[in-house]
ChimeraX commands (.cxc) that place a marker at each C-alpha (Angstrom):
marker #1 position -58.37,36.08,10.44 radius 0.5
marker #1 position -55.45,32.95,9.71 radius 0.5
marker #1 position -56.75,29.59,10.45 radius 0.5
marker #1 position -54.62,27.49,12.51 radius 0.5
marker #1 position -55.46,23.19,12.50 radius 0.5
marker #1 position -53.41,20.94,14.99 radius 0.5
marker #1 position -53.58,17.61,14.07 radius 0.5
marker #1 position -52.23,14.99,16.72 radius 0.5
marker #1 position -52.06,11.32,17.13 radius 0.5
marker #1 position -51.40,11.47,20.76 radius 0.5
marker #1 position -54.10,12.07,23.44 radius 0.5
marker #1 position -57.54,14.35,23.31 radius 0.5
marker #1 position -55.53,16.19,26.08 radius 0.5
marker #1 position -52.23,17.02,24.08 radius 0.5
marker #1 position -54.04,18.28,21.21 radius 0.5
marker #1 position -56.07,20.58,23.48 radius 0.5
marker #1 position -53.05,21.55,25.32 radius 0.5
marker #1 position -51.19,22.50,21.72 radius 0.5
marker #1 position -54.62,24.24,20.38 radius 0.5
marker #1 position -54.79,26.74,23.68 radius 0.5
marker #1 position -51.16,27.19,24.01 radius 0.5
marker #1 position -50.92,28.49,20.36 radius 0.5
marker #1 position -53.83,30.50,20.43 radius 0.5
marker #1 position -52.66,32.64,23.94 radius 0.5
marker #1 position -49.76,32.83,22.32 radius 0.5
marker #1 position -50.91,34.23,18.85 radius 0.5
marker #1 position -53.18,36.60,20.94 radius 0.5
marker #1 position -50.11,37.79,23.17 radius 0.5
marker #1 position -48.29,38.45,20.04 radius 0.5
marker #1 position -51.55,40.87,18.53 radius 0.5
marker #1 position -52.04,38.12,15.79 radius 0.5
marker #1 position -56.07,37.31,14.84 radius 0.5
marker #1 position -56.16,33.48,14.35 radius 0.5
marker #1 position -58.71,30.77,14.96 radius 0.5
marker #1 position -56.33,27.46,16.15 radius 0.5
marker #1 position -58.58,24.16,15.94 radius 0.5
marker #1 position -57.83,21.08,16.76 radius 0.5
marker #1 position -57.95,17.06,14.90 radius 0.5
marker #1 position -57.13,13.79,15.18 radius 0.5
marker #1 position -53.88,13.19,12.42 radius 0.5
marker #1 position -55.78,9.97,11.74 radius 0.5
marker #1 position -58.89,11.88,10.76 radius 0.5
marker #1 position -57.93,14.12,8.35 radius 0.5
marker #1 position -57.54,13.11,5.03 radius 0.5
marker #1 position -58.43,17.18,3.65 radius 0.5
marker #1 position -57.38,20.48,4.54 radius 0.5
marker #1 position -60.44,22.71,4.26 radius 0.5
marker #1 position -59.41,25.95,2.11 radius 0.5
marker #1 position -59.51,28.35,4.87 radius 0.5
marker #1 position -56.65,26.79,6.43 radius 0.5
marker #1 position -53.23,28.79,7.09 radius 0.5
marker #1 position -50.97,26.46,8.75 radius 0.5
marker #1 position -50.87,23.28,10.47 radius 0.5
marker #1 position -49.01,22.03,13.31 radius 0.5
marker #1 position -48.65,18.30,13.01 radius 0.5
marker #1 position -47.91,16.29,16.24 radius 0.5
marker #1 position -47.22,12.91,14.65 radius 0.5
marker #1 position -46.93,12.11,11.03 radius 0.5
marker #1 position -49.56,13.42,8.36 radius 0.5
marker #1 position -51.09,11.07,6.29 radius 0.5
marker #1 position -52.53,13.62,4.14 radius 0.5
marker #1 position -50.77,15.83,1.22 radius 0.5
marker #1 position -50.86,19.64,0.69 radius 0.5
marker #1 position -49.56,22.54,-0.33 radius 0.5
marker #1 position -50.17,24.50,2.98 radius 0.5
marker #1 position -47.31,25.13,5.61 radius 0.5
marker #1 position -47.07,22.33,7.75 radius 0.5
marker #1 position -44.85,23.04,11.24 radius 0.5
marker #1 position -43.55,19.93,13.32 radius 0.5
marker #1 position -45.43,20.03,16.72 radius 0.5
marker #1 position -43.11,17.53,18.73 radius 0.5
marker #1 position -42.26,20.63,20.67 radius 0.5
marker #1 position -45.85,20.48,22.69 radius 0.5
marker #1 position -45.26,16.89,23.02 radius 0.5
marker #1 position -41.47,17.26,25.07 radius 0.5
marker #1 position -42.75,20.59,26.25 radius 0.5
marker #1 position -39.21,22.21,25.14 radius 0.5
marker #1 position -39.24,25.06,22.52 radius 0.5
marker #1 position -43.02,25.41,22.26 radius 0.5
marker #1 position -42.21,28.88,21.98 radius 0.5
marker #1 position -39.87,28.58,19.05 radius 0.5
marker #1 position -42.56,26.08,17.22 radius 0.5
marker #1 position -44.82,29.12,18.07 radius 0.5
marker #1 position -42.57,31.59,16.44 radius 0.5
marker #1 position -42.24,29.53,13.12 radius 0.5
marker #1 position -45.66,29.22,12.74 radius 0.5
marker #1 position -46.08,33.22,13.54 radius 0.5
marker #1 position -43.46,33.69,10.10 radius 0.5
marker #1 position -45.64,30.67,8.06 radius 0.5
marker #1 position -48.66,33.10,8.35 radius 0.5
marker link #1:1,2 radius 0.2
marker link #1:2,3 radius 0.2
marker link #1:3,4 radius 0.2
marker link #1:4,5 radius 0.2
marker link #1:5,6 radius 0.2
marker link #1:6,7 radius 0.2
marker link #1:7,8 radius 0.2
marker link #1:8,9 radius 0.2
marker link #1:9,10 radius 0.2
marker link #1:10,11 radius 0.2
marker link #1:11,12 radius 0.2
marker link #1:12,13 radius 0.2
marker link #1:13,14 radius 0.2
marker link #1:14,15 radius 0.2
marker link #1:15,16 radius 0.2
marker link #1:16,17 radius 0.2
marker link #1:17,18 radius 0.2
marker link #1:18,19 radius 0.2
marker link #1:19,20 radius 0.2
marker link #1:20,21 radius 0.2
marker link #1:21,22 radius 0.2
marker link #1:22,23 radius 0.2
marker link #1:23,24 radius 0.2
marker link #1:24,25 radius 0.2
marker link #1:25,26 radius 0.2
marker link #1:26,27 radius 0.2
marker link #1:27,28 radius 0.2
marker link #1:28,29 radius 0.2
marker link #1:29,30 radius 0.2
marker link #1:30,31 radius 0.2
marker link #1:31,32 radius 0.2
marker link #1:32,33 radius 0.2
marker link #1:33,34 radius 0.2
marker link #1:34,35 radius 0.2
marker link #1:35,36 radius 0.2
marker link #1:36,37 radius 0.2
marker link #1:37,38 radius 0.2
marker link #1:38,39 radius 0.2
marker link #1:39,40 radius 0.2
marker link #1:40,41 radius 0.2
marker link #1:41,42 radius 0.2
marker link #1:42,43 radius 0.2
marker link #1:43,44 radius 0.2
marker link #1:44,45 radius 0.2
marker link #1:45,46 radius 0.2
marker link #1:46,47 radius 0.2
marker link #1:47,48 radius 0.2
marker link #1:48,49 radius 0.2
marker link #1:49,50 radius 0.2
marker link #1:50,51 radius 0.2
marker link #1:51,52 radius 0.2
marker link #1:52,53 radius 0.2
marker link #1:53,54 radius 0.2
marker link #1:54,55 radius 0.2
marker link #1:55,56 radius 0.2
marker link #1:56,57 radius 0.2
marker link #1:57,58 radius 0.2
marker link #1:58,59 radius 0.2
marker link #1:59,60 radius 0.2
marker link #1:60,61 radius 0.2
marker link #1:61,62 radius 0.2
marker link #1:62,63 radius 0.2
marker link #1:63,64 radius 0.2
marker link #1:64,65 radius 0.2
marker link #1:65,66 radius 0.2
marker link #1:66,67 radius 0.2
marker link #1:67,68 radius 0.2
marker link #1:68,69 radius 0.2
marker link #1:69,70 radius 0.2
marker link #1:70,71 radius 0.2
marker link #1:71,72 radius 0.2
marker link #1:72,73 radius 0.2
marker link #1:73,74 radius 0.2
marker link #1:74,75 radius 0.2
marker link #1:75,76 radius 0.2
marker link #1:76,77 radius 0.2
marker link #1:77,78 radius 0.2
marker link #1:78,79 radius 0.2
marker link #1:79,80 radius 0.2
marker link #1:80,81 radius 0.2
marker link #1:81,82 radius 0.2
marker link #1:82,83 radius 0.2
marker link #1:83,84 radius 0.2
marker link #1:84,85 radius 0.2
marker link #1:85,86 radius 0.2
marker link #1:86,87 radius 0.2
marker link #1:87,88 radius 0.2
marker link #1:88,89 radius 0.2
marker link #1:89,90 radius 0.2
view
């Protein structure tokens, strides 16, 4: 199973919206993933496990795993497409 983070520095209520939007679409698409969801300004590691990250807002934190820009789930225009490039990251 991939392991999906969403980090946000917007609302409790964007980052939730992001986290369930990716995962029914991961699960319409047949994919296995586990999407979770954290403050940007909280994370300062990306536990091992991790696949990707969608980043709503700027990262303060540095790594080698595939980072997609989530501005799409903030404008609510091309969520799908973010979705998609995320799909080829894992």
């Amino acid at each position: 199973m991939k392991k999906i983070l969403v980090v946000a520095g917007t609302s409790d209520n964007k980052r939730n919206f992001a986290v369930n939007y990716i995962s029914e679409f991961m699960q319409n698409k047949g994919m296995d993933v586990e999407v979770a969801g954290e403050s940007i300004y909280d994370v300062t590691e990306i536990a091992a496990d991790i696949s990707a990250i969608v980043a709503i807002g700027q990262p303060q934190f540095h790594t080698t795993v595939p980072i997609i820009d989530g501005t799409p789930f903030i404008t609510k225009f091309n969520m799908d497409s973010c979705c998609q490039q995320l799909m080829e990251q894992l």
